[in-house]
C-alpha positions in Angstrom: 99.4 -42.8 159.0 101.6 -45.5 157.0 102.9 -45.1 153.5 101.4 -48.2 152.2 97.8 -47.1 153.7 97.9 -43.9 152.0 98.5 -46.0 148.8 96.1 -48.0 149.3 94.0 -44.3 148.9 95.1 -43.5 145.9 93.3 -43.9 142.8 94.4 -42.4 139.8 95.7 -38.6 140.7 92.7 -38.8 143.4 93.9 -39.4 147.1 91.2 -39.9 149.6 91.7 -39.2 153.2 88.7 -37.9 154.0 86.3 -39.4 156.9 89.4 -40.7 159.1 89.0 -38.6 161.9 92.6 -36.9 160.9 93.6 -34.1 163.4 97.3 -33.4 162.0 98.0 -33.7 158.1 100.8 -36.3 157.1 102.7 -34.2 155.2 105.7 -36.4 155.4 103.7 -39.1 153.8 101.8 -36.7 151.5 105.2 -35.4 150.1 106.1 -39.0 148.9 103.2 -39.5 146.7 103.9 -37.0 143.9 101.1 -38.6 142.1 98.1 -37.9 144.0 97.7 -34.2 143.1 94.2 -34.3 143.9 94.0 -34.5 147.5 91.0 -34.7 149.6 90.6 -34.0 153.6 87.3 -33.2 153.9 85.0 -34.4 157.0 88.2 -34.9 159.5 88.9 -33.0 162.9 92.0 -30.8 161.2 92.2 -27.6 163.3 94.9 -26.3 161.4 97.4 -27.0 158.6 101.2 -26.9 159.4 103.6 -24.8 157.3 104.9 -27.9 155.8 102.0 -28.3 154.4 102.9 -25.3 151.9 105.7 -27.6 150.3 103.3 -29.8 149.0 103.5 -27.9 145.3 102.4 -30.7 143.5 99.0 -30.1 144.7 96.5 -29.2 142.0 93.0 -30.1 143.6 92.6 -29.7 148.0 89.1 -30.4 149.6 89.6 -29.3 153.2 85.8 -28.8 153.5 84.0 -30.1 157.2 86.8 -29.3 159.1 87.4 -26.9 162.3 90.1 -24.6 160.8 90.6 -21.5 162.1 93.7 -20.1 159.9 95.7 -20.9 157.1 99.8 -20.7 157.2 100.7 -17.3 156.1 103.2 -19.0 153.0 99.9 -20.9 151.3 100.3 -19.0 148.3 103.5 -20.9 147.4 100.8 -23.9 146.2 101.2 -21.7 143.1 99.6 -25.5 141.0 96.4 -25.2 143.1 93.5 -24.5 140.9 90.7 -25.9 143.1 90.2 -25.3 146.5 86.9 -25.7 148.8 86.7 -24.4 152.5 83.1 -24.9 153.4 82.3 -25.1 156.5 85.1 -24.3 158.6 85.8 -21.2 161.1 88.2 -19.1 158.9 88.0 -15.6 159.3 90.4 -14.3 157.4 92.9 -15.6 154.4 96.4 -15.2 154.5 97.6 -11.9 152.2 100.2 -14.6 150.5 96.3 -16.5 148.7 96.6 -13.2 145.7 100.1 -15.6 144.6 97.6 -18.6 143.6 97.3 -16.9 140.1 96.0 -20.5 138.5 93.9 -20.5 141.2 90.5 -21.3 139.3 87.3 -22.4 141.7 87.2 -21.1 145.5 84.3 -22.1 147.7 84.0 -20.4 151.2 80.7 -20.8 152.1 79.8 -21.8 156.2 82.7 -19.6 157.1 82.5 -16.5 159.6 84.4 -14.8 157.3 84.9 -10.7 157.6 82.6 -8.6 156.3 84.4 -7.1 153.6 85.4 -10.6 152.4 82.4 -11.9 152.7 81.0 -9.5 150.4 83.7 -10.3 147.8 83.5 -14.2 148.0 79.8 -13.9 147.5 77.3 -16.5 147.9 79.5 -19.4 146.2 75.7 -21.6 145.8 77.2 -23.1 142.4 79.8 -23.6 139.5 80.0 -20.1 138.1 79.7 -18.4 141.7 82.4 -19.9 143.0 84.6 -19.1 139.9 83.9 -15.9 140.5 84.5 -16.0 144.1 88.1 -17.5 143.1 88.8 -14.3 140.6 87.5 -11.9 143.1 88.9 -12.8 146.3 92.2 -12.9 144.2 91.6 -9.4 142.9 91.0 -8.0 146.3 93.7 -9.5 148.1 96.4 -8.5 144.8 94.6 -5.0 145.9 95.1 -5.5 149.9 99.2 -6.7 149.5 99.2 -3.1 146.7 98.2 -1.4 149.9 100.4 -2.9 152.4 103.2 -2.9 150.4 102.2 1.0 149.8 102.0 1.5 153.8 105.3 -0.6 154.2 107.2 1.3 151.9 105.5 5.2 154.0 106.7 3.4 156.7 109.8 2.7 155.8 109.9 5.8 154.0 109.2 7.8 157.1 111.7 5.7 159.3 114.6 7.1 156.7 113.1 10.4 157.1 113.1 10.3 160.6 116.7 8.8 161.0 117.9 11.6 158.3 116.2 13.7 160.9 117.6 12.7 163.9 121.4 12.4 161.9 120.5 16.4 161.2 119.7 17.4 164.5 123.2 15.2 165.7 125.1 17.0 162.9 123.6 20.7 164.0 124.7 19.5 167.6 127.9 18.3 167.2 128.5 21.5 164.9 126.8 23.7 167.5 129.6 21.9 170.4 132.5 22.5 167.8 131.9 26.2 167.1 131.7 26.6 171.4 134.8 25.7 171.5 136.2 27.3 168.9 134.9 30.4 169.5 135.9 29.9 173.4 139.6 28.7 172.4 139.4 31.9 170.4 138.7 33.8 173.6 141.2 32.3 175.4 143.5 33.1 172.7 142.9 36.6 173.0 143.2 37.1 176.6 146.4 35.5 176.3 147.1 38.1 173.4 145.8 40.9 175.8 147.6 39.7 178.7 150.8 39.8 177.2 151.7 43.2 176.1 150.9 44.3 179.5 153.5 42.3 181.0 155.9 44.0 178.6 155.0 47.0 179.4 156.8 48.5 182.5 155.5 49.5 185.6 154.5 52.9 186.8 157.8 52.7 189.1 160.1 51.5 186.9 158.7 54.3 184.4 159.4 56.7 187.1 162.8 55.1 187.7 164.2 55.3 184.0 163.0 58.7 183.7 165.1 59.6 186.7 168.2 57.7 185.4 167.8 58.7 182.2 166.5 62.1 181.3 167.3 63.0 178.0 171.3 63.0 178.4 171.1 59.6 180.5 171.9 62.0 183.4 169.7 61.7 187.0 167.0 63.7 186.7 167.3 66.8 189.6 165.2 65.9 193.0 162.7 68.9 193.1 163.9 71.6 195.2 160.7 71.9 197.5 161.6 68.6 198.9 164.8 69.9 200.3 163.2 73.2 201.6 160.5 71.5 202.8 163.0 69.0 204.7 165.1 71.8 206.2 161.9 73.9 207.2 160.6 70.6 209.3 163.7 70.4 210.8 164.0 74.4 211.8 160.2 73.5 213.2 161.3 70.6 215.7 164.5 72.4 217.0 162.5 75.7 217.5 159.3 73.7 219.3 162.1 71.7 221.9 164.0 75.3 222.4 160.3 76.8 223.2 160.2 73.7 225.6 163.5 74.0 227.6 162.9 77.7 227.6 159.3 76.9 229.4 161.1 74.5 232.3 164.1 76.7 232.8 162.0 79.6 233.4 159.5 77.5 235.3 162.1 76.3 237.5 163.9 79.6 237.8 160.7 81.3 239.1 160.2 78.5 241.6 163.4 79.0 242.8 163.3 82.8 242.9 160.4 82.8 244.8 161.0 80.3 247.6 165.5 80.4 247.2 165.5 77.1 249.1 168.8 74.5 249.7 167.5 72.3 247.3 167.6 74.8 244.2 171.0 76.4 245.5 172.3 73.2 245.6 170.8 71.5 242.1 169.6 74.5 240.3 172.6 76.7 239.9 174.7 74.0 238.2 171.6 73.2 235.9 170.8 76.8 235.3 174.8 77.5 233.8 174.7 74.2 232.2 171.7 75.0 230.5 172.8 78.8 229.8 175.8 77.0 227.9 173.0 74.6 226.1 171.4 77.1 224.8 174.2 79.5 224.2 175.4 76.7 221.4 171.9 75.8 220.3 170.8 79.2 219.4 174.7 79.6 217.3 174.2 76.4 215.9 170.3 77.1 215.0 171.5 80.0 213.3 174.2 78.6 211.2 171.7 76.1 210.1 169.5 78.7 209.1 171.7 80.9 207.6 173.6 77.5 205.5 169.7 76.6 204.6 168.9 80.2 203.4 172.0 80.1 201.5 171.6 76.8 199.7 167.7 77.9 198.8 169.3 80.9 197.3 172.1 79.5 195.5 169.7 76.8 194.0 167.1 79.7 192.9 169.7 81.5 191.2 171.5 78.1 189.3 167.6 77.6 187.7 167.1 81.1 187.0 170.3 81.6 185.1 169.5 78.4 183.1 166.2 79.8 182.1 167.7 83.3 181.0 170.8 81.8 179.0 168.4 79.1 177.7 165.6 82.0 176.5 168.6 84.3 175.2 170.2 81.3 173.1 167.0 81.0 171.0 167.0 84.9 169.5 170.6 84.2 168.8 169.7 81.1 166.8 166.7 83.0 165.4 169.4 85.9 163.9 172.1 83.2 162.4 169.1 81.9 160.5 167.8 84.7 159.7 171.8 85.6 158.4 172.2 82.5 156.9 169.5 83.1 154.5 170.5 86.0 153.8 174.2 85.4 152.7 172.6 82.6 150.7 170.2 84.4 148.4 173.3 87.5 147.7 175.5 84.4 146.8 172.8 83.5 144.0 172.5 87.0 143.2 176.3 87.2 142.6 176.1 84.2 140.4 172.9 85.4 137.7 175.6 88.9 137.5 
């Protein structure tokens, strides 16, 4: 709609747009008439008001009755001049939570409306003057109480989100904590394994134990080889030549008999030699044999005697120290005796 038509509308403070089949509100032209602060759109085919509309602060009177609204823009209540306003007969429902801001808000009508129940019962009947100034302070009160309660569950909500992110930190914390102590306590672990490990490659083996003890027993003097080693050496050794002696003995008689017996060419002729060759064999084996024996006998002997005599001289040494003590004391306490005369 022109500028100049909606001048032509306006008397006064009164602008008069009702009755022209209007489906969208000219704002744009409504905003350049600061003088008509009454404004009436009543009997039009407005479905709804644009946001725009909410600019329009000027406003102190709006007749929007005989229309086919459904809503009202949630920022209405920034028409904070509007003191009248009449509804009736339209298909609102609900008002927007942002109405309980029209504090100069004086006269309401919302009759014809399917309005919700509990509203409904607030508005009231709205069926004259007074009525519908007590509809205005009413609805007010109750939707100042409705925002007091949303605010209230906004702020548990929000309250509850901070809980539950302080919650969530807590359980990260006890986490991270929890993943921080493993491995501490498992670098700990490793620390003492390394710990454990490591004096027991200082410590030498048993065969190098068993090696310094040999090379150094005391005096830093080889420790003597145990004399059943040797006589068990030299008694193995007396075994094998007496076991092949037994054997030689077995074939030579063996063969002697044979040849005794039958006296063939054969035995003349190979025998004979073998028989003194052999007779020679075991002429030196049984002197040598005994030599061994007797050299082994001897070296047992000598060795039994060396740690016997080490024993005796070693257990007659200790009365002998026992006595120069035992002197020693003595000579001590006549000296002291000597010296008090």
């Amino acid at each position: 709609m022109p500028k100049d038509n909606l001048k032509d509308k306006l008397e006064g403070n009164e602008l008069d747009l009702s009755l022209n089949n209007l489906d969208t509100v000219p704002v744009k032209e409504l905003a350049a008439i600061p003088k008509g602060t009454h404004l009436d759109l009543s009997c039009n085919q407005l479905l709804s008001i644009p946001d725009s509309f909410c600019s329009l602060t000027h406003l102190v009177k709006i007749d929007l009755s005989k229309n086919r609204l459904t809503e009202l823009p949630e920022n209405f209540g920034n028409l904070q001049s509007l003191q009248h306003l009449d509804l009736l007969g339209n298909q609102l429902v609900l008002l927007p939570i942002s109405f309980y801001k029209l504090t100069k808000l004086k006269w309401l009508d919302l009759k014809d409306n399917p309005l919700q129940i509990d509203l409904k019962k607030i508005a009231g009947d709205c069926l004259d003057e007074n009525q519908c100034k007590k509809c205005a302070t009413q609805v007010l009160k109750y939707l100042r109480d409705c925002n007091s309660e949303l605010e209230r569950l906004k702020q548990k909500k929000l309250k509850e989100e901070r809980e539950k992110k302080k919650r969530l930190q807590a359980q990260e914390e006890a986490e991270k904590e929890r993943v921080r102590q493993e491995r501490k306590q498992k670098k700990m672990a490793n620390k003492q394994k390394k710990d454990d490990e490591a004096p027991r490659k200082d410590e030498p083996s048993p065969a190098s134990k068993a090696g310094s003890e040999n090379l150094s027993n005391g005096s830093g003097k080889p420790a003597k080889k145990p004399k059943n080693a040797d006589t068990k050496s030299r008694m193995s050794w007396l075994s094998i030549l007496a076991i092949l002696m037994a054997v030689i003995g077995i074939l030579i008689g063996g063969l002697y008999t044979v040849c005794q017996d039958k006296k063939q060419g054969v035995c003349d002729q190979y025998w004979r030699p073998a028989e003194t060759r052999a007779r020679v064999f075991l002429a030196n084996v049984k002197t040598n044999t005994g030599e061994l024996f007797q050299k082994s006998t001897d070296a047992v002997l000598n060795y039994y005697n060396k740690y016997m005599n080490r024993e005796t001289s070693t257990e007659k040494k200790t009365p002998e120290n026992t006595k120069n003590t035992g002197s020693t004391v003595k000579e001590k306490t006549a000296h002291k005796e000597n010296v008090q005369t």
